[in-house]
C-alpha positions as CSV (number, residue, x, y, z in Angstrom):
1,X,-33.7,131.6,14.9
2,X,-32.6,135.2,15.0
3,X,-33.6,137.7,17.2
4,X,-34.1,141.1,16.1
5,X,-32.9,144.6,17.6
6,X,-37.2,144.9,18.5
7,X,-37.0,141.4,20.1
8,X,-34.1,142.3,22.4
9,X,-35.8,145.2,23.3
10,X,-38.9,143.7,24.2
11,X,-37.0,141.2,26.0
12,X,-34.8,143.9,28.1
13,X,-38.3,145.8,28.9
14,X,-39.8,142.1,30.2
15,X,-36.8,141.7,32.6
16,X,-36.5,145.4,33.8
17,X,-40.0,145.7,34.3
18,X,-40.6,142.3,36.4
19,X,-37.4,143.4,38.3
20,X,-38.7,146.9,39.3
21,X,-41.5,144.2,41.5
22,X,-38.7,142.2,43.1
23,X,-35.3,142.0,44.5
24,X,-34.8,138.6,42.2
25,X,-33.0,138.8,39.5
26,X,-33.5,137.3,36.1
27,X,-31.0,136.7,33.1
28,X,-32.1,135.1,29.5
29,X,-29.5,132.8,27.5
30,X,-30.4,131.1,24.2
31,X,-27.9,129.0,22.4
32,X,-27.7,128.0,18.4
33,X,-24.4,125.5,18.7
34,X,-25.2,122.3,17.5
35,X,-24.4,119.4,19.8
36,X,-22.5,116.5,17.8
37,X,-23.0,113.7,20.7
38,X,-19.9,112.1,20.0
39,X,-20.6,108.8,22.1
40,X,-24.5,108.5,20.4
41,X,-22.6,108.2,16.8
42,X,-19.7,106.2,17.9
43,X,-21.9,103.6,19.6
44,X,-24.3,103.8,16.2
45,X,-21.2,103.1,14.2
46,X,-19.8,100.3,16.4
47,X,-23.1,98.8,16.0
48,X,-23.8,99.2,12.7
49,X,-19.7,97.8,12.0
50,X,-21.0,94.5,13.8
51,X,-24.4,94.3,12.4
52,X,-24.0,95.2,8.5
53,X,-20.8,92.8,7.9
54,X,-22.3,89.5,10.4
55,X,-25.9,89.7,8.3
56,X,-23.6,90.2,4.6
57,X,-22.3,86.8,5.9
58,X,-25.6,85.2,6.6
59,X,-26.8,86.0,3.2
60,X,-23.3,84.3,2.1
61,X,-21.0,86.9,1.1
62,X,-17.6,85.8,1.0
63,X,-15.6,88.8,2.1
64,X,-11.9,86.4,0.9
65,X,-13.5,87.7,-2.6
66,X,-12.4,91.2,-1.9
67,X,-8.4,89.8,-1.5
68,X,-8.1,89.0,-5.1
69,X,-4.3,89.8,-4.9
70,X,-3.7,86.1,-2.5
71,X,-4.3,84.1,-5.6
72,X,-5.5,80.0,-5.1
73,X,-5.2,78.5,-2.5
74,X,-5.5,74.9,-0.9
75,X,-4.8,75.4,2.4
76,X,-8.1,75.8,4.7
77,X,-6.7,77.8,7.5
78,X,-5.1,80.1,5.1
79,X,-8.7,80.6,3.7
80,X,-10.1,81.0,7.0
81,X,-7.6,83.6,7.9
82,X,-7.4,85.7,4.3
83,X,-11.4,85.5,5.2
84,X,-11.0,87.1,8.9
85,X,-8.8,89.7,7.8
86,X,-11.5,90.7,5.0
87,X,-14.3,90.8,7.1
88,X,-12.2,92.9,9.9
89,X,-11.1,95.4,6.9
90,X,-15.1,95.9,6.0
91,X,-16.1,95.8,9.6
92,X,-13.2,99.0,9.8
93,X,-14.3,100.6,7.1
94,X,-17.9,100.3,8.0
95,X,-16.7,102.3,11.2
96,X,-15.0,105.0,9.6
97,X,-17.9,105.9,7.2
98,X,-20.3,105.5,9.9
99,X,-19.1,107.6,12.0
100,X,-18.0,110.3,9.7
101,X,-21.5,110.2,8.8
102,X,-23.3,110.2,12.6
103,X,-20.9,113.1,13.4
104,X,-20.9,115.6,10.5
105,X,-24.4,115.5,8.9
106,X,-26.7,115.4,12.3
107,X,-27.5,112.1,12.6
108,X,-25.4,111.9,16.1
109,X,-28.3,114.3,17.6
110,X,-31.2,112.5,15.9
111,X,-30.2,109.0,17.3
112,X,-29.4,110.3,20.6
113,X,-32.3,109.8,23.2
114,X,-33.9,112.8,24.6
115,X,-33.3,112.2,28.3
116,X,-29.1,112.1,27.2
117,X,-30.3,115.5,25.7
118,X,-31.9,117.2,28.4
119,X,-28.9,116.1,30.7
120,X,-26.4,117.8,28.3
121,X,-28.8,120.9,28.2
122,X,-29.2,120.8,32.1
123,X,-25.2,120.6,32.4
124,X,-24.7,123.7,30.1
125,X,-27.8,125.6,31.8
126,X,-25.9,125.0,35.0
127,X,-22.6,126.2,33.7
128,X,-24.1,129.3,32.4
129,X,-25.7,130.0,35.6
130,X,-22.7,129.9,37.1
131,X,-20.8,131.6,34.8
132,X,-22.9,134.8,34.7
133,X,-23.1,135.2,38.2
134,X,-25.8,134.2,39.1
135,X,-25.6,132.5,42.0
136,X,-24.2,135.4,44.1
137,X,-27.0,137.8,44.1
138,X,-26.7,139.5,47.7
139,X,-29.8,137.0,48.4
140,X,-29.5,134.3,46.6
141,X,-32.3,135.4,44.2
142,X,-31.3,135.0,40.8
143,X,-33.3,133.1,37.8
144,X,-31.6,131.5,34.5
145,X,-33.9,130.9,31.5
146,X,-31.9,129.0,29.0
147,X,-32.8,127.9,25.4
148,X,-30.8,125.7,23.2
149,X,-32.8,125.7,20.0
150,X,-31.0,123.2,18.5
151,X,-32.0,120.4,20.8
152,X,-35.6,122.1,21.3
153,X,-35.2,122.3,25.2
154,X,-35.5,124.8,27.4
155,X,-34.2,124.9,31.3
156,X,-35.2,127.5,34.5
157,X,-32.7,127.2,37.0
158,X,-32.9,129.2,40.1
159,X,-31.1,129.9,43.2
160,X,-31.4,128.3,46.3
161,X,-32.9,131.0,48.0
162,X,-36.0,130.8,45.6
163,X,-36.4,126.7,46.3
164,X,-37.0,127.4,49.9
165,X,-39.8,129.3,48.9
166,X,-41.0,128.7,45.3
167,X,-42.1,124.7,45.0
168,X,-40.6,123.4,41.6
169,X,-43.1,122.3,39.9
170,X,-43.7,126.0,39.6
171,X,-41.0,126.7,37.3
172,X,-42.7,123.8,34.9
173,X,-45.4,126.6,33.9
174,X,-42.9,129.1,33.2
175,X,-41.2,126.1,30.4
176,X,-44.4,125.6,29.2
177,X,-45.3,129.4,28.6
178,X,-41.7,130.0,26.8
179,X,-41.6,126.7,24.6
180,X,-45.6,128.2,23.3
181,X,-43.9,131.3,22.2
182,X,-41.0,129.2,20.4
183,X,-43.8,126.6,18.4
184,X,-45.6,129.8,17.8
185,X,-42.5,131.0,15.8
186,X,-42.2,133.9,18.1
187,X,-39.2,133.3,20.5
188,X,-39.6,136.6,21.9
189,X,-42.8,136.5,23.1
190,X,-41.9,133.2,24.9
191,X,-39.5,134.9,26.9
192,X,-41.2,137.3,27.8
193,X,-44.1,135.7,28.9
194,X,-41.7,133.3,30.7
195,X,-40.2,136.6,32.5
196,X,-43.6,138.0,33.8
197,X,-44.4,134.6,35.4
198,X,-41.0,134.5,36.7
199,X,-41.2,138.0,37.8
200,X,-44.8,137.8,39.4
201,X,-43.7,134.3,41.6
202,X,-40.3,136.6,42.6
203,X,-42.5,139.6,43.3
204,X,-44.8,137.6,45.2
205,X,-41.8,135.9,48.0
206,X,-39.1,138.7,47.3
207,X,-40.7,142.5,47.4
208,X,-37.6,145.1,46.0
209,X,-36.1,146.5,49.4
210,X,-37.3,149.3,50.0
211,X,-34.1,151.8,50.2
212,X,-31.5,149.7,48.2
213,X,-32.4,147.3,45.2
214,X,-29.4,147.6,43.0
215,X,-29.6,145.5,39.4
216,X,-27.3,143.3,40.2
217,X,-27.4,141.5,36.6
218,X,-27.7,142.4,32.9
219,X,-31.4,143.0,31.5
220,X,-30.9,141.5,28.0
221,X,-31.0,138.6,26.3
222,X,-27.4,136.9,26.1
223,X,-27.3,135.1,22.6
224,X,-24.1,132.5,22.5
């Protein structure tokens, strides 16, 4: 989803206007990148290596067939063995294809269970956090909204000076108010709605200071 030069602006007036109530500070990410959840598709492939070869044998395929090239034979063991070999070349190529597939055409993030996704997203909101600086206002009053549209989650992460005063069920509302914007089709509005309410709770516990209330953070919506 692409933001327009209107939706940044609305977004930048959202976050300097709920600032100009607070000392708190508040920075938007969204993120497109696509998440390929490299250990979802290898363990699909592994599994579907074991599975699709072992039920071709129940049906009674005879993977020795495929080795043409060994001629006849009259020796048992040599049949077993010509027929392990087969079946361990389809089992690898079953692999291979499987997880060319699970990695390059999406199917890695549709198989992977949403709890694996929401830890990934909460890992990279907390990297961001940290990475913009978040987590050294002068009080310990910065707020990260972050959206990764392609796994459809959103994440509020804020400093610990906030938890000692917001609960965190609190921030639940705020997720709920920006993922109606996003169904809606209008990402902008989601943030900003998620500002005010973020900027109304940080308003509430942290007034500006009254002589010095610097903007410590960018007022914009960082796109990655």
């Amino acid at each position: 989803m692409a933001f327009s030069a209107s939706d940044h602006d609305r977004i930048a007036s959202a976050i300097a206007d709920a600032e100009l109530r607070t000392s708190g500070e508040i920075v938007c990410v969204v993120t497109e990148q696509k998440h390929r959840y490299v250990s979802t598709g290898l363990a699909a492939a592994a599994l579907i290596a074991f599975a699709l070869p072992l039920a071709a044998v129940l049906l009674g395929a005879d993977f020795a067939a495929l080795m043409p090239w060994r001629g006849w034979s009259a020796d048992p063991a040599a049949d077993l063995r010509a027929g392990i070999e087969a079946y361990s070349v389809v089992q690898a190529v079953i692999f291979a294809v499987a997880a060319a597939l699970v990695a390059y055409t999406g199917l890695g993030a549709a198989l992977t269970p949403r709890a694996i996704k929401r830890e990934r997203v909460h890992a990279e909101a907390l990297s961001q956090f940290r990475a913009r600086g978040i987590g050294r206002t002068r009080a310990r009053t910065g707020v990260l909204i972050y959206v990764s549209m392609a796994d459809h989650l959103a994440e509020v992460v804020a400093d610990e000076g906030i938890y000692a005063k917001v609960p965190p069920e609190f921030w639940g509302t705020t997720v709920a108010a920006l993922i109606a914007g996003l169904k809606a089709g209008d990402a902008a509005r989601g943030f900003v709605d998620a500002v005010a309410l973020a900027g109304g709770v940080l308003a509430e516990h942290f007034p500006p200071e009254l002589r010095d209330n610097p903007n410590e953070l960018p007022d914009r919506l960082i796109e990655l």
